[in-house]
N, C-alpha and C positions, 0 to 999 in steps of 0.2 A: 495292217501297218502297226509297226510296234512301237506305243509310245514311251515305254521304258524299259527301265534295265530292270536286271533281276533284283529280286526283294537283297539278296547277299551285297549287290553292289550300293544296294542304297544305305542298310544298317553301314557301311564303309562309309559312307559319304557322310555320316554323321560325326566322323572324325576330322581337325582341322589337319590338314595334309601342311599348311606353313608350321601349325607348332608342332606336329609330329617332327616336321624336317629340322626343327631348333633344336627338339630333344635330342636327333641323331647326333645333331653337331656337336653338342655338348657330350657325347657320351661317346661318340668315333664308333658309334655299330658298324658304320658302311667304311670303316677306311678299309681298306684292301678288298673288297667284300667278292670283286670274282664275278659279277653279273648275278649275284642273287642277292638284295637287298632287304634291309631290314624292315618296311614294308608290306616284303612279297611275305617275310618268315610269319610278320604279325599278320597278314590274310590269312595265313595258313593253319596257324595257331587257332584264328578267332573260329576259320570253318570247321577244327576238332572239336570244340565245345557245343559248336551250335550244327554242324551236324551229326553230331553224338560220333565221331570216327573215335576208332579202338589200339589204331596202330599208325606207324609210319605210312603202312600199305595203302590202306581207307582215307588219309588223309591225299598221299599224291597220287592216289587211281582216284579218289571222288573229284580232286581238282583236273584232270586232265580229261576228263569223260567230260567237262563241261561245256563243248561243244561250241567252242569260240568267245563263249562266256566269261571269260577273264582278262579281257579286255578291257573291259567296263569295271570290273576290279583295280586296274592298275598292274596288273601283271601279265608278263608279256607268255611265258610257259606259265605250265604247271613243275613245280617243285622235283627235285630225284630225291629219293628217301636217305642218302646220304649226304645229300646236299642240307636238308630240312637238320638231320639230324647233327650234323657237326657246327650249322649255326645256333643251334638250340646249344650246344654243348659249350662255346665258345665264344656267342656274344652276351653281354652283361644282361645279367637279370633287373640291374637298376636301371635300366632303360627303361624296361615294361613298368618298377614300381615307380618309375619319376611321368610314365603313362596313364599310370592306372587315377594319379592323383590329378594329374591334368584334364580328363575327361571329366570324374568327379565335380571339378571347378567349373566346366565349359556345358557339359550338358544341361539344358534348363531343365529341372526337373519342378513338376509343378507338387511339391512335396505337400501331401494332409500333414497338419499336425496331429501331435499325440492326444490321446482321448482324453486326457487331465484338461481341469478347469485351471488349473495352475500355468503359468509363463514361460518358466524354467524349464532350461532346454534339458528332455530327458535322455542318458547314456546307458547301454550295457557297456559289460566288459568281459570276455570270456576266452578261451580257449580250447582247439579241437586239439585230437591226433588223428594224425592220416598214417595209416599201416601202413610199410613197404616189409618188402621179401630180403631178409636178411641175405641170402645168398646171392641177391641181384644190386643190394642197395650197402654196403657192407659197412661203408663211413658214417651209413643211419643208425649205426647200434643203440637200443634202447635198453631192452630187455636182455638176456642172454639168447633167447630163439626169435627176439622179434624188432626188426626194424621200425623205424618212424620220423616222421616231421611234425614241427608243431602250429598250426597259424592263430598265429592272436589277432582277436578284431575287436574293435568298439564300433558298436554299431547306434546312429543315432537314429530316437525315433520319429525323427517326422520322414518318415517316408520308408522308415525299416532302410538305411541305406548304410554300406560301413563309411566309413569317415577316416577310419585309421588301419590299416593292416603291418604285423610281420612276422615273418618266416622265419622258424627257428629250430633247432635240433628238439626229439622231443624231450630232450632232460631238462629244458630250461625253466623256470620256476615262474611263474605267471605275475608273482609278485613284483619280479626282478622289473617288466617290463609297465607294469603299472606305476614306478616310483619311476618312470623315465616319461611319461605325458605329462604334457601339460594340459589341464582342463579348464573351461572355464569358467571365470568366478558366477556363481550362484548355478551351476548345474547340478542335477543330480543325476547319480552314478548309482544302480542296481548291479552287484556282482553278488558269487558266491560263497561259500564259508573258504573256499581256496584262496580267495585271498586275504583274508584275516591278517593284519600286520597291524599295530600298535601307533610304531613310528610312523607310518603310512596314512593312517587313521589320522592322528595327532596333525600329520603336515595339511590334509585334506581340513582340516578345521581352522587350520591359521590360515586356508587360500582362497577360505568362503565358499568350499567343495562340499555338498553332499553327497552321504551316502547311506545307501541301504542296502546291508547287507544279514544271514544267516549267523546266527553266536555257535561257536564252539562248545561243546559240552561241558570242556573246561576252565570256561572262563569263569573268573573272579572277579566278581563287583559288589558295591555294596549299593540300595537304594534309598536314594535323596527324598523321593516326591512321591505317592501311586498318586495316579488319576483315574477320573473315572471312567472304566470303559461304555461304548454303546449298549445299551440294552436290547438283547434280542440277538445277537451278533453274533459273529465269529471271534471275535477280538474277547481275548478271557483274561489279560493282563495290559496295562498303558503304564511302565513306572519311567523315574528320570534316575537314570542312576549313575555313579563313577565307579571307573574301574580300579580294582584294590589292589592287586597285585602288586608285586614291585615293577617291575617293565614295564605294566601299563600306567601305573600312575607316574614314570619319568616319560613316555614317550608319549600318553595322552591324556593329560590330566583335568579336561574338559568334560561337560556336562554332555553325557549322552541317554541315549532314548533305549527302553528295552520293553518288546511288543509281544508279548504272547497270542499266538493264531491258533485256533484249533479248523486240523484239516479235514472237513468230513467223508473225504474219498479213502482216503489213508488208514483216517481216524487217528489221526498223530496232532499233535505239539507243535508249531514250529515257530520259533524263538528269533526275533530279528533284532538289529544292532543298527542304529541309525545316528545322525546328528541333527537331523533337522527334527525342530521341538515345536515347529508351529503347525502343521499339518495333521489333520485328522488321523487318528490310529487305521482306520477304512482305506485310508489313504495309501499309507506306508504299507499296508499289506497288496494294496492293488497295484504300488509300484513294485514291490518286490515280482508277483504273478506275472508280471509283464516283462520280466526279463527272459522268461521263456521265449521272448519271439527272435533271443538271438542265437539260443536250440533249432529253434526255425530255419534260421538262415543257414546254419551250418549242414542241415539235413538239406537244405535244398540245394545247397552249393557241393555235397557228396552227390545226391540224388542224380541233378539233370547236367551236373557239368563233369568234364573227365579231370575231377581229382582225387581216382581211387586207381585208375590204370595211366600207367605213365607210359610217355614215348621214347623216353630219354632215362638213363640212369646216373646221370653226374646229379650233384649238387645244383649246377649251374643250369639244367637242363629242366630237371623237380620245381625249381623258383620260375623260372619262366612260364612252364606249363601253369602252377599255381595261381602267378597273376594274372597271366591272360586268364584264367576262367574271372577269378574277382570284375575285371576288364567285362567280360561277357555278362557276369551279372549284370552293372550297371547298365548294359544294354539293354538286356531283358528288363529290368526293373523300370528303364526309359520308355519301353516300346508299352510296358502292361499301364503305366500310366497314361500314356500318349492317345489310346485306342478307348473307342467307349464302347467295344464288345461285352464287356466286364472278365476279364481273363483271368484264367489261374497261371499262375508259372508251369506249372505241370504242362498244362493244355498251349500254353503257348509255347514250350519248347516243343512238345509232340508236334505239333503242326508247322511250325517257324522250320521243322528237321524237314519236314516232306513238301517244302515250297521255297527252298531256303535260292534255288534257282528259277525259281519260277520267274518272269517276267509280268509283274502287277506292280502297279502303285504301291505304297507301305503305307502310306497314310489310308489308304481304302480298305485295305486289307487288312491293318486293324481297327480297322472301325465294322466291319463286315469281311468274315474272311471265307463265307460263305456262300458271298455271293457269286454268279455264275458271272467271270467279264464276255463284253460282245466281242465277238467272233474278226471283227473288223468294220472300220467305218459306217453308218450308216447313209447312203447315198441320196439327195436330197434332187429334188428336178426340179429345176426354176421354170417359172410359171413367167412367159415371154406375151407383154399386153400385147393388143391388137391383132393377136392372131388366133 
């Protein structure tokens, strides 16, 4: 007897099907839509990332082999590859990112905080390029031989979860989209010498925003204060200094921090630029160390989701593709927390690929995904007194 559906049908169920249906309305995916709804497309989407499909083909031959199993999905077929592919082409991408944030809001995530003894909610901020094939992507020109897109994310750490995503050509300047957040007051923000901006810096200080970031080689300051560093340490410089320049000193003319690290993998220097003056120099360097985990992200988010092979070549098709994985992460990020197997993302997409139809519990499965379920019922014989 089977007491559920398949693990596919259940990670869906994790989605609310009334505010899904608000956002269509709001966004008209399904006016005219022909008997293929934008539901079916977001099934179909979420089973490329999470069953690693490669093509149009692998996406509506893995959904049609599923042997009455999409049912329990919500969808009545499986998909035709031009069906899949002209709504990828042609319904809005802001659907999926006005998705991607809704889920975000609605999933309970039981988030760790960040390893600081500090309060202050910690941010990256950074940005990838994802290659495309200039002879296939042609409106992506980056380079003169090489196509591209860019995704910018801030990612918070209590839970390693993005908070902010967007999509953009890749010539777009990472600064441009960091002077467009709003952060909140008393956060701090670890970014890299990429965005070095003055005025940016300057406005981060009137809004009660930290940050720490990487100095430029040629920056100009002059120093106010040295302190003393720890003894024994990594830290070979602590001063409070202002910047000299002319730019900096009209766009930031505040007191800031400049922290000399010596790397002993490197064996290098490395020179940080910060605004917050009351924490430990050990500190500031261990917040900066910790923005590698949204290097992290982005290697995992190339690695186990499909956004290096696309299905679709429009603009509108690349965006879609892109959120839904973002979308699949918070899945995956919901299920590794959920489960007390102790899982890696690696090891849980490997396996989630090869049971993604199975018929088990999710809750069982990740809490033990190794375990063997019974065969069927166990049959019980009542014991009749008096005879």
């Amino acid at each position: 007897m089977i007491r559920f559906a398949s693990i596919f049908s259940q990670v869906m169920g994790l989605f609310s099907r009334s505010s899904f249906q608000s956002l269509s309305q709001k966004h008209r995916v399904d006016f005219a839509s022909k008997g293929f709804s934008s539901w079916e497309q977001f099934a179909a989407m979420l089973f490329c990332h999470l069953a690693q499909a490669k093509s149009l083909r692998e996406i509506c031959g893995g959904l049609a082999c599923a042997c009455g199993k999409l049912r329990h999905l919500g969808i009545k077929d499986a998909p035709r590859k031009s069906t899949l592919a002209y709504a990828n082409q042609h319904r809005s991408w802001e659907f999926f990112q006005d998705l991607f944030y809704d889920c975000l809001g609605r999933l309970q995530f039981n988030r760790p905080g960040h390893k600081f003894r500090f309060k202050n909610k910690l941010l990256s901020l950074d940005a990838t390029v994802i290659d495309l094939c200039l002879s296939l992507f042609p409106w992506a020109k980056y380079v003169p031989t090489k196509g591209a897109v860019k995704v910018h994310l801030l990612l918070d750490h209590d839970g390693y979860l993005p908070v902010f995503a967007r999509i953009t050509d890749a010539l777009t300047h990472e600064v441009g989209i960091a002077r467009s957040l709003n952060l909140p007051t008393g956060s701090i923000l670890a970014i890299d010498r990429g965005f070095t901006d003055y005025s940016l810096f300057g406005k981060w200080c009137e809004q009660g925003v930290y940050f720490v970031c990487r100095v430029k080689s040629n920056a100009l300051f002059e120093i106010i204060d040295h302190r003393q560093p720890p003894r024994g340490g990594k830290i070979l410089m602590d001063n409070l200094i202002r910047l000299s320049s002319v730019l900096g000193q009209q766009s930031c003319p505040h007191l800031l921090r400049h922290v000399v690290i010596h790397d002993p993998v490197k064996d290098e220097e490395i020179v940080l630029l910060t605004n917050h003056l009351e924490l430990g120099a050990t500190t500031i360097a261990a917040i900066y160390k910790e923005r590698w985990q949204i290097e992290i992200f982005f290697k995992t988010l190339k690695q186990h989701l499909r956004v290096k092979t696309f299905v679709g070549t429009t603009p509108n098709a690349i965006k879609v593709q892109i959120w839904t994985a973002l979308i699949a992460v918070l899945i995956l990020k919901y299920m590794q927390m959920a489960g007390r197997f102790g899982w890696s993302i690696s090891q849980l997409v490997a396996l989630l690929r090869m049971n993604l139809l199975v018929y088990r519990d999710l809750r069982e499965w990740l809490d033990d995904p190794y375990r063997t379920p019974p065969s069927g019922p166990v049959p019980e014989q009542l014991c009749l007194e008096g005879i």
